[in-house]
N, C-alpha and C positions, 0 to 999 in steps of 0.2 A: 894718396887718396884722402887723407887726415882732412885739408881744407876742402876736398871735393863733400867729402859728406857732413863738414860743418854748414856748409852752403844749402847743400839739399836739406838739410836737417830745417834751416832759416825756414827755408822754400815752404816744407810740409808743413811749418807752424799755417801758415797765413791757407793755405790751401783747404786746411781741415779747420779755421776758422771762417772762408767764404761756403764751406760746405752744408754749411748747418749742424752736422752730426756734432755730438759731445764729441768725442772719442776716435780716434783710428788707432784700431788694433791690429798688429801684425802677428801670427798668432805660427807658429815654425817648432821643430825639433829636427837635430839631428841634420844640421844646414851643410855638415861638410858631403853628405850620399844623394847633394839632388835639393838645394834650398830655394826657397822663395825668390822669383829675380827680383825682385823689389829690396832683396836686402842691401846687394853693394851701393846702394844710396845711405844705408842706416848705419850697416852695421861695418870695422873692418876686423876680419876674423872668423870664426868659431862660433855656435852655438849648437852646445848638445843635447839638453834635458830641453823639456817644453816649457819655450820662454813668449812671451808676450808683451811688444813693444809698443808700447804708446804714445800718441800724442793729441793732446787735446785741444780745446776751442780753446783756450786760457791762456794757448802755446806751454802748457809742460809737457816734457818729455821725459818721460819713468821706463824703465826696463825692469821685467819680472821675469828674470834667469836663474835657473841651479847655480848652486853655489859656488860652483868650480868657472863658471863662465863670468863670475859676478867681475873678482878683480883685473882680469885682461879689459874686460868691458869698462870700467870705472876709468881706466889708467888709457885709454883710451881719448877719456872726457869729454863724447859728444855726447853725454846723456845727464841731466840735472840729477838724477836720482836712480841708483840701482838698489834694487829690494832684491836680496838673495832668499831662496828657499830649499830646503834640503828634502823632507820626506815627500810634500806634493805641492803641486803652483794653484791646487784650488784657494785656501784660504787666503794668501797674501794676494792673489789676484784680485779677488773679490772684496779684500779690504782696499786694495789699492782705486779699485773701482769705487766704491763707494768716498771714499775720500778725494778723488778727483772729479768727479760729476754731482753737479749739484742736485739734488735731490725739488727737480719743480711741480711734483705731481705729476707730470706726463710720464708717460715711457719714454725712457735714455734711447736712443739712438749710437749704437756702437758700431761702427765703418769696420769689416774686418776683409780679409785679401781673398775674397770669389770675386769670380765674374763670369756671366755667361757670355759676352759680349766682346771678350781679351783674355788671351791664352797667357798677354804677359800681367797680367794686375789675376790672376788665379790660381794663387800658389799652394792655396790652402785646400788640401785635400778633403775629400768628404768625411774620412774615419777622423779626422782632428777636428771639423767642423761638428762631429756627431759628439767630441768630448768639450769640445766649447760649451754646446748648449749644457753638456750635464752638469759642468763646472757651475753653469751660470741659473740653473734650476732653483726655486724656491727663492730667490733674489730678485730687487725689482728692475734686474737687468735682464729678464728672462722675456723671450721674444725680442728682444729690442735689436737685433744684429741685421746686418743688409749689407751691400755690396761697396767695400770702399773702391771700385774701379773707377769712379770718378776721379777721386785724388791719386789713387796711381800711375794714371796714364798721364796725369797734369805733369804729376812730378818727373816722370819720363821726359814727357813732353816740349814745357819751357825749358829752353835749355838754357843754362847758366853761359857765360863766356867763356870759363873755362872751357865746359864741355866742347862749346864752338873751338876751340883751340884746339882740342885732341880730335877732334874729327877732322878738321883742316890738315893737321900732322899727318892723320890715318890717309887722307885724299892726297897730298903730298908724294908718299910713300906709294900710292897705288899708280900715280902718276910716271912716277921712277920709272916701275916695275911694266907699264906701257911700250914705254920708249924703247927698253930694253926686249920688251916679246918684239916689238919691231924688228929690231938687229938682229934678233938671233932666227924668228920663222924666214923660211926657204920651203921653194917649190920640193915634191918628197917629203917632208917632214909628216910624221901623222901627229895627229890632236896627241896622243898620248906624250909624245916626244914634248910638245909645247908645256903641255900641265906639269912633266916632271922638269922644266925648265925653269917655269915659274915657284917651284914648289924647293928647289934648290935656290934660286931667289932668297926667295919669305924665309927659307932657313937661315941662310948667311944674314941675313938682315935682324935677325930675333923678332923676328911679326910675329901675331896669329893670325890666326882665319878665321873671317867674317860669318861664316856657315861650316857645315862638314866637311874637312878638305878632302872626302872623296868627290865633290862635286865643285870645288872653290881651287881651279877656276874652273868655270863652265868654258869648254874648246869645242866650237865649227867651222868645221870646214868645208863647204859643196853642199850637195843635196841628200846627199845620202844620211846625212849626223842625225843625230839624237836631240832633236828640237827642245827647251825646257832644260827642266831638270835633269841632266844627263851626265852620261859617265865619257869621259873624252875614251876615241876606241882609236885603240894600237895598230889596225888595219886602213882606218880612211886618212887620204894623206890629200897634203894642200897641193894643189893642182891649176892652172893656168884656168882662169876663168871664175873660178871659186871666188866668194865671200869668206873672209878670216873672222870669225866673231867671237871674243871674249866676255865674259860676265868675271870680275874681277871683285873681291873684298877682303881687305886685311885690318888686322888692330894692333890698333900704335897706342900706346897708353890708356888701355883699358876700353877704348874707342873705335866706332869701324867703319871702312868706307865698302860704297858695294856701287859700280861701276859699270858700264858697258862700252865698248869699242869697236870697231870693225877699219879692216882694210882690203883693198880688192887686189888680186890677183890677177893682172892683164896675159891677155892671149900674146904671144911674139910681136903678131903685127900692129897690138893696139896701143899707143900712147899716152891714153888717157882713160878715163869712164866710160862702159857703154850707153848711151843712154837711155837704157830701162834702170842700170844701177843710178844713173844720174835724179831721173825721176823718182825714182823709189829716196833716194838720201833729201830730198828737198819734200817728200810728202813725209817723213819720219819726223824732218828735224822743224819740221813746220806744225805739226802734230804737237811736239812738245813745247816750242813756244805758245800755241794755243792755249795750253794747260798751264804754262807759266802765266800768262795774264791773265788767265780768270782764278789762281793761287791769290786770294785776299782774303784778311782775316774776317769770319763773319760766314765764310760760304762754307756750304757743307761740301765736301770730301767729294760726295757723286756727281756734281755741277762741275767741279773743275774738271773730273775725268768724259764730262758727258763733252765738253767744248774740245779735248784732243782727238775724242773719237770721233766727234764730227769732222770734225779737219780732213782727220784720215778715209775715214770711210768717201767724203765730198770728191777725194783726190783719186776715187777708185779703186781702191784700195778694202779688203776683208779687214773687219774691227779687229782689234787683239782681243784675246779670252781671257783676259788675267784686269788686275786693277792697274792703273797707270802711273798710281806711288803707293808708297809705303813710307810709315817712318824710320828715322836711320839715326842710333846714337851708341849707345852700350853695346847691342846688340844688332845688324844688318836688320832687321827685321824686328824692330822694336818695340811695337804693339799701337796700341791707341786708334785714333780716326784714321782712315785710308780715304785716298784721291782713286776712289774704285764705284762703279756702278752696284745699284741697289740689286745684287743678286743675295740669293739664301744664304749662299756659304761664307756672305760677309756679317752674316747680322746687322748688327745697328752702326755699327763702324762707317759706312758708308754717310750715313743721315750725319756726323758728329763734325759741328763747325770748325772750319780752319783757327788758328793761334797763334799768333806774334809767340816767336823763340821755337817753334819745329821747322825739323830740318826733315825732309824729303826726297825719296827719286822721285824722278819726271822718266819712263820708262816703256818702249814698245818700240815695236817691230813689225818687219813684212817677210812674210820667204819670197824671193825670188825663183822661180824656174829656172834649174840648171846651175843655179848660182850658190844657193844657201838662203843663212837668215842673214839677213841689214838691221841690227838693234840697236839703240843707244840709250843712254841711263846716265843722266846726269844727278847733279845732288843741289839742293836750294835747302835755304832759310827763309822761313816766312817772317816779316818785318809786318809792322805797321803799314806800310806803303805796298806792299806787294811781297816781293821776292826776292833774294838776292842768291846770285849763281854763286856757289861756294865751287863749283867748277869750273874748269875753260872748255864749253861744250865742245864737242865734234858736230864739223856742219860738212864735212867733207869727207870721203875716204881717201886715205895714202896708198898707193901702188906699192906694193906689195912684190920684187921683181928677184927672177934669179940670181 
């Protein structure tokens, strides 16, 4: 991870200089019970006392850590400057602050990790946000603090090559683990039997899991399943006629892929697709090419998803209830702008233009009658030009046979 967060480190200099703020402070204690996700970009390790990472428009990067965090930190050397402090981080914070922002008459502007708009750039909690400002009381840095979710979700966001390399490994890897749910699902089997298939899988393999591996993988089978979010159930079994559908995501070097699949399960007599399955698989997959071509950097998030759900809904088909991607890097679920419709519970997320170096699902689905859910979920990089498939779509189901 050494040269991954040298790289992000570069990254954040130039970000928090196109930002305008003096300053982004990261502002944490006690990172090993539940820390900041912003820090596996900064920091690797530990930090216990209340430490405050900075970087400035000027590009320095200063760390103001307890003492005990100072030399792991130092000997580390992604940081120009560690200021250790022992009884409390007001003062050296505050001197640090003043010696790195230049004093122009205005109010400083200091970027620190809230957000109302991204669960993943708001690590900083309210009761530590309430000892920021006292630290920062009586100084001409007082008032001066606002949301660095700008440049966190940037830095999220552009992904470095490497990054694109561990999620291609992680997409790899989940690719494996397809093939093999193939060979191993049969008619009788219940979802349960498939999840702890895969789940002896991802063990032997030393993966993790892309979300909670009570729900990772997501297993359907038929009509009767737990549509969503669901827990695969030990009683519904795959059965002639059925749709097989997996939601699938693991992590291969700190990186994760999250996936969808399906396969159909033919009745004795039938050789091939019915065709309502048939129809249903060419308005899904048709759906998400739609949203791949209007994926261009410059468009907002809701536009790309408003041209799949046109597609679909055009095809006859009920819209899906969910956004049509999400970002995908560290985390399945990464934060920043979504390829999702301007509903409430997205926020602004929706409004936030596309960006050369995110990577993305393309994602949605139909139920079927009698059949199940037909999903797919591919993964793309936004380029200059467009798009480019970091996966090899499904445009067909595979027969599924005793």
């Amino acid at each position: 991870m050494q040269a991954l967060i040298e790289e992000k480190l570069a990254q954040a200099k130039r970000l928090v200089a196109e930002s305008g703020v003096d300053v982004w402070l990261t502002f944490v204690r006690e990172i090993a019970e539940g820390g900041d996700l912003v820090l596996p970009f900064l920091v690797e390790g530990g930090l216990t006392w209340q430490s405050a990472l900075m970087v400035t428009a000027q590009g320095h990067c200063v760390a103001v850590v307890g003492n005990y965090d100072a030399e792991p930190l130092a000997a580390a050397g992604h940081w120009q400057e560690i200021v250790p402090y022992v009884q409390g981080i007001r003062a050296p914070l505050v001197e640090t602050l003043e010696r790195l922002v230049p004093d122009t008459g205005r109010k400083p502007r200091i970027a620190v990790n809230f957000s109302v708009n991204d669960d993943k750039a708001d690590g900083l909690s309210h009761g530590m946000y309430l000892l920021l400002e006292t630290y920062l009381q009586g100084t001409r840095f007082a008032g001066g603090l606002e949301s660095a979710e700008a440049i966190a979700m940037a830095l999220r966001g552009r992904k470095t090559p490497d990054e694109v390399r561990r999620i291609r490994a992680a997409i790899a890897e989940t690719d494996r683990l397809i093939t093999e749910i193939g060979d191993f699902a049969r008619v009788g089997q219940s979802e349960r039997q498939v999840y702890d298939f895969v789940h002896g899988r991802i063990a032997a393999r030393g993966l993790g899991y892309a979300w909670d591996p009570t729900g990772d993988p997501i297993v359907n089978t038929g009509p009767d399943s737990m549509i969503g979010h669901g827990v695969p159930s030990s009683t519904i079994t795959i059965a002639p006629g059925h749709i097989l559908h997996i939601d699938l995501g693991v992590v291969k070097e700190d990186y994760s892929s999250d996936m969808q699949r399906c396969w159909y399960v033919p009745q004795p007599q039938e050789s091939g697709l019915p065709e309502d399955v048939r129809r249903a698989v060419a308005a899904v997959t048709g759906a998400i090419s739609a949203g791949a071509e209007a994926l261009r950097p410059g468009t907002p998030g809701w536009q790309v998803d408003a041209a799949a759900r046109s597609f679909l809904t055009s095809a006859g088909y009920p819209e899906y209830l969910h956004a049509l991607g999400h970002q995908v890097g560290r985390l399945a679920h990464d934060g920043g702008g979504i390829l999702g419709p301007r509903w409430e519970r997205y926020g602004r997320t929706p409004e936030m233009p596309v960006e050369p170096g995110q990577v993305y699902t393309l994602e949605l689905g139909v139920i079927l009658e009698g059949r199940g859910y037909l999903g797919f979920e591919e993964m793309v990089q936004v380029t200059d030009a467009g798009c480019l498939w970091l996966t090899e779509r499904q445009r067909d189901l595979p027969l599924l046979r005793e």
